[in-house]
Each structure stands twice: as structure tokens, then as C-alpha cells.
N, C-alpha and C positions, 0 to 999 in steps of 0.2 A: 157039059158039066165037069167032065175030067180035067178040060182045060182052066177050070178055077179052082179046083182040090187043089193041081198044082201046081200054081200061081201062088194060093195062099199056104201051101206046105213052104214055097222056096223064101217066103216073107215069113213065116214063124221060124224057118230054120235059120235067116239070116239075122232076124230078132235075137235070137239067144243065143246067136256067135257075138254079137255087139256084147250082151250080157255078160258071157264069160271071158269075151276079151277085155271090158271093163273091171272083171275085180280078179283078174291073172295078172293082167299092167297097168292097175290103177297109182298114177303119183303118191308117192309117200306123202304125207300130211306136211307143208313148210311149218318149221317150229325156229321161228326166227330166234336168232343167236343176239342175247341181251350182254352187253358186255358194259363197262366201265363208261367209256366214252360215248355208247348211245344212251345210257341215263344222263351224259353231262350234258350233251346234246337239247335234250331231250328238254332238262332244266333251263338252260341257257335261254332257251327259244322263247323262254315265258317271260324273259326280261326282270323288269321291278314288279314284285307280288306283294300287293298289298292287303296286308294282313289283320291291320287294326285302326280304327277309324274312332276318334277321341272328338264327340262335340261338347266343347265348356264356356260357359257364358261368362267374358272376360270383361274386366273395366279399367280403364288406366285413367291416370291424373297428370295431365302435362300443365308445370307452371311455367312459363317464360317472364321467370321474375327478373329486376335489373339488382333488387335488394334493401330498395330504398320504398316505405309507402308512399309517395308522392310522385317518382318516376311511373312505379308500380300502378297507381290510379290515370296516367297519361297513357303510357307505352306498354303496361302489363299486358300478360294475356292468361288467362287459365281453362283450357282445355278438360272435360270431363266427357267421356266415350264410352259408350256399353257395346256387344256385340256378341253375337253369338259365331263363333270362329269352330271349323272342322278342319280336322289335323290325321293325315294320312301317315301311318307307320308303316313298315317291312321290310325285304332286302331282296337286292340286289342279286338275283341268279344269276344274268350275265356277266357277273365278277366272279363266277366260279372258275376254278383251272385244273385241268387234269390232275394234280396231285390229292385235291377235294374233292373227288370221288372218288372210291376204293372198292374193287368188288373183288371176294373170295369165296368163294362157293356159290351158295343162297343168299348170300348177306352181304348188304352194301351198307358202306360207312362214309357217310358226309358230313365235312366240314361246311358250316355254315357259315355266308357273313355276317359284318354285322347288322344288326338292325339300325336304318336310317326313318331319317323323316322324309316324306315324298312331297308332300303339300301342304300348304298350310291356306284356306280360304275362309271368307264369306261364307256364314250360314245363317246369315239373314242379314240387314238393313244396318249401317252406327246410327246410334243414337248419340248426336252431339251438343254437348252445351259447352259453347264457347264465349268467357266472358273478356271483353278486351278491354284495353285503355283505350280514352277515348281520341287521341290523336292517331296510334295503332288503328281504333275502328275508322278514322276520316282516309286516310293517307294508305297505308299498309291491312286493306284490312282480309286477312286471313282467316278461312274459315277453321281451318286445323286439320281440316278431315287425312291427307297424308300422313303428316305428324300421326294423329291418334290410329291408322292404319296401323302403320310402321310398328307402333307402339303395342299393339293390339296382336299382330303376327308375332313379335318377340315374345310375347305373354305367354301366346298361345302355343309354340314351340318348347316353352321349357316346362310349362302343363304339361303338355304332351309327352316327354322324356322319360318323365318319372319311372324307377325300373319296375314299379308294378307293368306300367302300360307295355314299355318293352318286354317283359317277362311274357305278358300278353299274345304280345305280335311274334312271338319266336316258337311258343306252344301252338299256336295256328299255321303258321307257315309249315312246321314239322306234320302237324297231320294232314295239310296240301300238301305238302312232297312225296309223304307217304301213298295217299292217295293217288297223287301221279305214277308213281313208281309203279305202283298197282295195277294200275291198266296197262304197263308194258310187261311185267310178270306178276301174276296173281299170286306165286308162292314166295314172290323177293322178301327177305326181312331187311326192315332198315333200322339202323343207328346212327343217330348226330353227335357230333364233335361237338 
């Protein structure tokens, strides 16, 4: 019996030598060093962040007149296209450059770019009414759908511009960078250029 008293005395004693050699030479806590360049880092890596997402249900009128009514009734063509187009706005992090982020103290100051347009697609089906002349419909007959595309993306691009919408995409992206910044230090303050 003596021979387990001290068995289990040399296991408790060696238990709370582990103990107090854990909090005599326990590692200091790592408190990772946030600097200028691990926030641009940091931004950079997110690439294009997009911000605001504008769907407007566009229509264009394509005439392919010649200017005469009677060419116009052989060879005319008039294109009528509905569509409902989704238009992606934000910017550009990976155009940030070390001078566009600034940190002093607590407080980091970013220079923003600008706000672009990222995409401009399809959010649903053209609706096309194509009415053509009638050697155009024999010979050449085009349905338009390109044409009213094309015509329908340019619509939907300068919709989408408006500075309310950018005003938009630049308040959201500030409080996603804030946000990110956040989870590299929770007491950072930021301010935008």
C-alpha cells in the first residue's frame, strides 16, 4: 500500500510542477502588430467589392430608317425591346497604393477609389417586337435581338450612374471596409478621403 501512496504523491507532485511551471513561463499573449500595409494588404485581397446592385426595367426604340416612306416600307426595320437589366456598382480595392492608406495611432485614413460599374446583365428574357420591310424580312432578315442588347446595356449603364446610386455604392463599401478593418483591430477608427 506504501508503494501507491508513493506512486500517486510523485504524480500529484509532478502535476503541479507542470502547473506552476505553466503560469511562471507561460507565453505572453501574441498581439499581432496592425500596421498601414497589413490593412492595404488586407483590402487589396478583396479585389472588386461590390457594393450596389441597381435592377431597372429598360425599353429602347431602334429605327433603321433609310428616311424615305417607301424605302422605309421595303428595307425599314423598327426594333422595340423590353428588359429587365441588373447593374453591379463599387470599387476597385486592388487599385489601392500604399500612399491610400494612412495609419497614426488608432486611426486609419483611406483614400477611396472611384466608384465603377462592374457588370451590366440580364435579369430576365428581351421582349422583342421587330417590325421590318418587307425585302429586309425576305433577304436580310434580322431579328434585332444584338442591336436591342447592346442598346439595352448602354440604357442600363447610364441608369445605373446616377450620383444618387454612386452615392449609394460608396456609403456601403465605407461601412464594409470598416467592418473589415474591425476584425483586424476592434478598436481601429476609420476615416475616408
Amino acid at each position: 500500500m506504501k508503494f501507491y501512496i508513493t506512486i500517486a504523491l510523485i504524480i500529484i507532485v509532478f502535476l503541479v510542477g507542470l502547473g506552476l511551471g505553466y503560469f511562471i513561463f507561460k507565453p505572453a499573449p501574441y498581439a499581432a502588430q496592425v500596421t498601414s500595409q497589413v490593412i492595404l494588404q488586407s483590402l487589396q485581397s478583396r479585389g472588386f467589392l461590390v457594393t450596389e446592385s441597381v435592377l431597372a426595367d429598360q425599353k429602347v426604340v431602334i429605327e433603321n430608317s433609310t428616311g424615305s416612306v417607301w424605302k422605309d416600307f421595303i428595307l425599314g426595320q423598327k426594333i422595340t425591346a423590353t428588359a429587365i437589366m441588373k447593374t453591379s456598382l463599387g470599387l476597385d480595392l486592388s487599385k489601392l497604393t500604399e500612399g491610400d492608406v494612412v495609419l497614426k495611432g488608432n486611426k486609419a485614413t483611406i483614400k477611396l477609389p472611384p466608384i465603377e460599374l462592374q457588370s451590366v446583365e440580364l435579369a430576365s428574357d428581351i421582349n422583342l417586337d421587330n417590325n421590318q420591310g418587307i425585302i429586309k424580312r425576305i433577304f436580310d432578315n434580322d431579328d434585332g435581338y444584338n442591336q436591342a442588347l447592346e442598346q439595352l446595356r448602354k440604357q442600363a449603364e447610364q441608369a445605373a450612374m446616377i450620383q444618387e446610386n454612386q452615392d449609394l455604392a460608396r456609403q456601403n463599401a465605407q461601412t464594409e471596409i470598416k467592418r473589415l478593418i474591425k476584425l483586424l483591430s476592434p478598436d481601429m477608427e476609420v476615416e475616408f478621403k
